[in-house]
C-alpha positions in Angstrom: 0.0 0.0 0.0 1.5 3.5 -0.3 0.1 6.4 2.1 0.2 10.0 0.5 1.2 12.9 2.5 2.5 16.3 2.2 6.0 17.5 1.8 8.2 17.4 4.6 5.6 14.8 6.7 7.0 11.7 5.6 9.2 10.4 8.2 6.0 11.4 10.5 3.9 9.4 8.6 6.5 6.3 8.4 6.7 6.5 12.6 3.0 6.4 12.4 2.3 3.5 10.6 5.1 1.1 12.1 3.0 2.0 15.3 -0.1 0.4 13.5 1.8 -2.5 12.7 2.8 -1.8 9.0 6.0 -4.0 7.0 8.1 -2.9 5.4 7.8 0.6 5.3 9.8 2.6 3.0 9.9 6.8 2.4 8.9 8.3 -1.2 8.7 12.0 -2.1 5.2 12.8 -0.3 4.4 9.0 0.2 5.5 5.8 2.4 5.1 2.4 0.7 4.0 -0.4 2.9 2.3 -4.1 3.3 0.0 -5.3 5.5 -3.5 -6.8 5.7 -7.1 -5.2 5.0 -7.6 -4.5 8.8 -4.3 -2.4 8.1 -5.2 -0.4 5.1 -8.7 0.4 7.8 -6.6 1.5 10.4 -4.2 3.4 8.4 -7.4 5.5 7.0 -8.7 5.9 10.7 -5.6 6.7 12.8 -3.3 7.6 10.5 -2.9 11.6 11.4 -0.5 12.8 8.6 -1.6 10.6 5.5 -3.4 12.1 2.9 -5.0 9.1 1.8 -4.0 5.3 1.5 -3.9 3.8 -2.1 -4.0 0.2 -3.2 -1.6 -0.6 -5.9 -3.4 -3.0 -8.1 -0.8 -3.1 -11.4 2.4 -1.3 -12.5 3.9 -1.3 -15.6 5.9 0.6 -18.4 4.8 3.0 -20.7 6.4 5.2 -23.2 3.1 7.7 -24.3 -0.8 7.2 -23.9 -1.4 5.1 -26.4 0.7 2.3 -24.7 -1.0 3.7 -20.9 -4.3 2.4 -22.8 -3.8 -0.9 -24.1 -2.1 -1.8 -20.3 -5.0 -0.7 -18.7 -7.2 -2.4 -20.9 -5.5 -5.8 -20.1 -6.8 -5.5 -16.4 -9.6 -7.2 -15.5 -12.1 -4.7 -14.1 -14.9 -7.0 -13.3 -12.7 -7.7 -10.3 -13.2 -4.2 -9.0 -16.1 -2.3 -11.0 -19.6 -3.6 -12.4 -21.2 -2.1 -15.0 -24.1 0.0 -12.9 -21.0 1.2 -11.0 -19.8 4.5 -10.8 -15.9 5.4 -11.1 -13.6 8.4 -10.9 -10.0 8.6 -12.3 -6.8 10.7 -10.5 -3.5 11.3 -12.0 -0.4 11.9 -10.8 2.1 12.4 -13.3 6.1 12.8 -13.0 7.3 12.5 -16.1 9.3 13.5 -19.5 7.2 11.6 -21.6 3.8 12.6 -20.0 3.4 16.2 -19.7 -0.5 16.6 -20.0 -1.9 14.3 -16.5 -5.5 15.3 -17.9 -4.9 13.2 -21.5 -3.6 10.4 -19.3 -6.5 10.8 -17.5 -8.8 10.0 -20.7 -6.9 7.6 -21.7 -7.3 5.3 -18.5 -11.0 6.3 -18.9 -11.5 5.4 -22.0 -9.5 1.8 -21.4 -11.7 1.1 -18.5 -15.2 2.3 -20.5 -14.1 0.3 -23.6 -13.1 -3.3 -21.4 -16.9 -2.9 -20.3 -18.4 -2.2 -23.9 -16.3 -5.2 -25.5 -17.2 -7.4 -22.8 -21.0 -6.5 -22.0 -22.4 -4.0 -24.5 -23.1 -1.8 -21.6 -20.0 0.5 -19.5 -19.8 1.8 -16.1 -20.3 5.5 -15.9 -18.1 8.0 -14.5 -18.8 10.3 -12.1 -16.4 13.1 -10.4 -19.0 13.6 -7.1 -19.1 10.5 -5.2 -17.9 7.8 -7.3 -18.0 3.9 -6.8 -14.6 3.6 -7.0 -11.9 5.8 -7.3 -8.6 5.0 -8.9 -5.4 6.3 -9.3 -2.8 6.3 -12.3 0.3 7.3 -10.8 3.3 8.0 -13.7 7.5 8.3 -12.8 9.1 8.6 -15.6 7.9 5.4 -17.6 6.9 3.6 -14.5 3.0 3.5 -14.5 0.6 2.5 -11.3 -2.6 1.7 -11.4 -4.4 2.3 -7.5 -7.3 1.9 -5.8 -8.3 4.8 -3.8 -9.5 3.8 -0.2 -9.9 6.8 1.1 -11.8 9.3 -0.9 -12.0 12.3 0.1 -8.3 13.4 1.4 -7.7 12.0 5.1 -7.1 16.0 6.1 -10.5 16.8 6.1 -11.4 15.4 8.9 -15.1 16.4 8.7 -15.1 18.3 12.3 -14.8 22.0 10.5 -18.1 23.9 11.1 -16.2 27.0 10.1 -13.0 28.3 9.0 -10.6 31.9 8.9 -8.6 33.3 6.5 -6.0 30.5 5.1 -6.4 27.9 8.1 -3.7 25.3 8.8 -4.2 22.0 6.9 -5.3 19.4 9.8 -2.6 16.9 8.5 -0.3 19.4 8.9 -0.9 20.4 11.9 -0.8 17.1 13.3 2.7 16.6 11.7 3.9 19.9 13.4 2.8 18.3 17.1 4.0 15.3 16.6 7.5 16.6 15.4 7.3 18.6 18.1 7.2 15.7 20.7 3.7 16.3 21.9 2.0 13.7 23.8 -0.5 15.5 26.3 2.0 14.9 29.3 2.0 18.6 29.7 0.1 21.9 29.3 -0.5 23.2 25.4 -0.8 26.9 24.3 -1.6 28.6 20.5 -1.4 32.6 21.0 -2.8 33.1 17.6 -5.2 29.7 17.6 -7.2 31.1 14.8 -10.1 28.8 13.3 -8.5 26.2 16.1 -6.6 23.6 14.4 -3.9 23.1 16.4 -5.6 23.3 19.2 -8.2 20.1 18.2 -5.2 17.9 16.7 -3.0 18.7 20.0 -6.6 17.3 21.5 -7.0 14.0 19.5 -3.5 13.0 20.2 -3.2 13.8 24.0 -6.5 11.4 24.3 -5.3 9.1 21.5 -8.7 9.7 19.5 -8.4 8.7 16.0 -9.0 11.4 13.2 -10.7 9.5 11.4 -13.9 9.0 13.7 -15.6 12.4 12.7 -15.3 10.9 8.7 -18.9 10.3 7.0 -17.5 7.8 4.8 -14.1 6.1 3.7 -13.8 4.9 -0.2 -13.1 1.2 0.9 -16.8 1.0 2.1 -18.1 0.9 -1.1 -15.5 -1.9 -2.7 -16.8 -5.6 -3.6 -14.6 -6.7 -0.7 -15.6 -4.6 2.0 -16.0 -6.1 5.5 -18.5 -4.3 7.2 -17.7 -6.7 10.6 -14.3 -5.9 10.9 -14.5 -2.5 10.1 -17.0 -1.6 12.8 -15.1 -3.6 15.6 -11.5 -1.4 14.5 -14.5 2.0 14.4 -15.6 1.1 18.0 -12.4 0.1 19.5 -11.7 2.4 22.4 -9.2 0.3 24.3 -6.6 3.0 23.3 -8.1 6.2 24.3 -6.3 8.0 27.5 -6.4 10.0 29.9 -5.6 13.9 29.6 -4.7 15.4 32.8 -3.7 19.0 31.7 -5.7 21.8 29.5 -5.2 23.5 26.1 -5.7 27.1 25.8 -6.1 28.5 22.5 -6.4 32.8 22.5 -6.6 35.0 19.6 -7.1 38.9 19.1 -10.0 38.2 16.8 -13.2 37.9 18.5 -14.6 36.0 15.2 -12.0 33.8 15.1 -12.3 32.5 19.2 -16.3 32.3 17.7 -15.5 30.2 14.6 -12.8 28.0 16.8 -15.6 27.4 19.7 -18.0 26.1 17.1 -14.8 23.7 15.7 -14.3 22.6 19.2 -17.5 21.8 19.8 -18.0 19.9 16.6 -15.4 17.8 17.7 -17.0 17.1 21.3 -13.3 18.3 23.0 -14.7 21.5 24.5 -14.2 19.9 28.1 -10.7 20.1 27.3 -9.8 23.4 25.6 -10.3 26.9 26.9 -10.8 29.7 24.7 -10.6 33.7 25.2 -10.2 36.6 22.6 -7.3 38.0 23.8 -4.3 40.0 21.6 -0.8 38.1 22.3 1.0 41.4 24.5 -1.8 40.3 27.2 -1.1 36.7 27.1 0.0 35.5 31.0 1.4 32.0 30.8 -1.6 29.5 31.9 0.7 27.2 33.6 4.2 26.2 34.7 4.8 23.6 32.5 3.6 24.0 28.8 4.4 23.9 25.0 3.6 26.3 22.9 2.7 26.0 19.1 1.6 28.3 16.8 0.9 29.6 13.3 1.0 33.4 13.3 0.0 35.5 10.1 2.4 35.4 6.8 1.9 35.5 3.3 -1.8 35.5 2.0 -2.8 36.5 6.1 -0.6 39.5 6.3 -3.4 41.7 5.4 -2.4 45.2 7.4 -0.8 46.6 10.5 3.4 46.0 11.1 3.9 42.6 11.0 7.4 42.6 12.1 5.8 44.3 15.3 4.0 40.8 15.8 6.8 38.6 15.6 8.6 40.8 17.9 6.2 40.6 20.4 6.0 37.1 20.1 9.2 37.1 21.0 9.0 39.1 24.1 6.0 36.7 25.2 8.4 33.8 24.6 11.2 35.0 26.5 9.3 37.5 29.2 6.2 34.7 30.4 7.7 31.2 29.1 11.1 30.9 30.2 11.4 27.2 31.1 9.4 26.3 28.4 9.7 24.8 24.6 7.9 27.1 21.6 7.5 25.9 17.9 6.9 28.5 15.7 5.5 28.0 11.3 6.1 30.9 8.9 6.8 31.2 5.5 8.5 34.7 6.1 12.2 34.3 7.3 13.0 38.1 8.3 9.6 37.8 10.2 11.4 35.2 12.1 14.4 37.1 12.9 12.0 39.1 14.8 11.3 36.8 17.6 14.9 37.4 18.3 15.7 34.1 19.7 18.0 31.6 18.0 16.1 28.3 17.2 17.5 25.1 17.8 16.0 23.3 15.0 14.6 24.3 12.0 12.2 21.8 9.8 11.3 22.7 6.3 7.6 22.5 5.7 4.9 23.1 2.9 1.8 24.7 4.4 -0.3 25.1 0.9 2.1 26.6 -1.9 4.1 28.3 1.0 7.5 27.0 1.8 7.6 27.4 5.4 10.6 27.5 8.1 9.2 25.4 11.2 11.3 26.9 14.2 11.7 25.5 17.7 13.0 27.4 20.3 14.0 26.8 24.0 13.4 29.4 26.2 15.8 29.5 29.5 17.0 32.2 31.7 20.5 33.9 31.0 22.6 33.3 28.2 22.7 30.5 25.8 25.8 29.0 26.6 24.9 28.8 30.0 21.3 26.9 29.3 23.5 24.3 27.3 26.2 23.7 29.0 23.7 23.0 31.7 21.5 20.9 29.6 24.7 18.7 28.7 
């Protein structure tokens, strides 16, 4: 099986799956390859919090233009996976020399598909973009051509808890990807100065109980396969046994009153409201909630610098850090290096990241009394 993901989340993702009990699991550019049985590929779509959906190779081959894409496809058998009242959708992926227009491929593999029906039964399935039967995947590198079968559907990111959004939210995969790198395990207090719509603060949530993402989801593609066990699917759905304990609090704060609205509705969609508090506040009158917390956060940069000194933020950001969390770990997301440089602290790790189109600097900071030297001499 190969999970998709987004750029910079892979070695995330990899960590996540060998905790679901995944072979031989191997990184790709935005993907991790990886065997295991059908109660795997259902808990891969349910807990996995980084995968953008989980595809099921069904045949690879080589291919040097369309025409060749066509006859290959048309070899497969597709009574094994599609009936003619069926509905189907096609996605391409294309990396490739030869290839350079992903929708023509796209027609191709439909028209191999429609035409295997026709010759066989005088009648073809039908496609259908909204809610498809089956969707698959034609995935070209270089040559190299795989057919898949989607299992997910709609991407894994949308987790179906948003009631409401702001300006350019946070992707929920990616958000999950940025706790998790960042250690978090709800052993400890969590804080977002700038919490927005509430991402962050309902992904630092669902890993601090162990919920899986995928509970809030309608429907995952695999339900509608030939295959699909209904049994064992509801016993992996209904399966609690991992859930845990969370002893501390999440406070989430933001200087837009909408925004603490919109997030309060998220929350509450998500049924973690017990757990997170919320307050409009502007980040110079943040007062640390607690002695010992983490702080993550996504402040305003490219498309969501709209007015006002921006610089101005980031250097108070910085003063909050150093002022009110001394003691304490911050990771900060921006796309906007010199904005940054503001905060005025030197990070100790920087992660590259991909938040939309936006190449983005993920920043971690320790904040400690004195000087630097000091703090790590001490810490070695």
């Amino acid at each position: 099986m190969i999970a998709k993901t987004f750029l910079g989340l892979e070695e995330v993702l990899a960590k996540e799956l060998i905790a679901l009990g995944a072979n031989d699991v191997q990184i790709q550019r935005r993907a991790v390859s990886f065997t295991g049985d059908q109660s795997l590929l259902y808990k891969a779509n349910l807990h996995c919090r980084t995968a953008s959906r989980i595809l099921k190779p069904v045949f690879s081959f080589n291919a040097a233009n369309a025409d060749e894409v066509y006859e290959q496809v048309k070899s497969i058998n597709w009574s094994q996976y599609l009936s003619v009242d069926s509905t189907f959708a096609i996605d391409s992926t294309v990396y490739s020399d030869q290839f350079r227009h992903s929708k023509f491929v796209t027609y191709r593999v439909k028209d191999a598909i429609v035409d295997w029906f026709s010759e066989k039964y005088d009648r073809r399935p039908t496609v259908s973009v909204a809610n498809p039967k089956l969707m698959i995947n034609i995935h070209i590198a270089q040559r190299r051509c795989t057919i898949s079968l989607d299992s997910s559907g709609e991407s894994l990111h949308k987790r179906g808890y948003r009631v409401e959004q702001t300006e350019a939210p946070i992707n929920e995969a990616l958000a999950a990807g940025m706790l998790l790198m960042a250690d978090w395990d709800g052993k400890m207090n969590f804080v977002d100065p700038m919490c927005g719509s509430g991402t962050l603060l309902i992904e630092a949530a669902l890993i601090a109980l162990n919920i899986p993402p995928g509970i809030y989801r309608k429907e995952f593609a695999f339900e509608k396969w030939a295959d699909f066990d209904e049994e064992l699917f509801d016993s992996l759905y209904n399966d609690d046994s991992y859930e845990r304990d969370f002893d501390y609090r999440i406070y989430g704060s933001d200087i837009s009153p909408r925004a603490i609205r919109i997030a309060e509705e998220n929350v509450k969609a998500a049924g973690l409201s017990k757990y997170i508090d919320l307050k409009a506040l502007p980040l110079q009158k943040l007062e640390r909630p607690a002695e010992n917390c983490l702080l993550v956060t996504n402040p305003p940069y490219g498309e969501r610098i709209t007015s006002g000194d921006i610089y101005k933020l980031y250097e108070d950001l910085g003063s909050l850090l150093k002022h009110k969390f001394t003691g304490n770990t911050a990771w900060v997301i921006s796309s906007d290096e010199e904005c940054l440089y503001k905060i005025g602290l030197k990070p100790s790790q920087k992660v590259k990241l991909l938040n939309g189109s936006l190449e983005c600097l993920y920043c971690r900071y320790d904040i400690f009394d004195g000087k630097r030297k000091e703090y790590l001499s001490k810490k070695n």
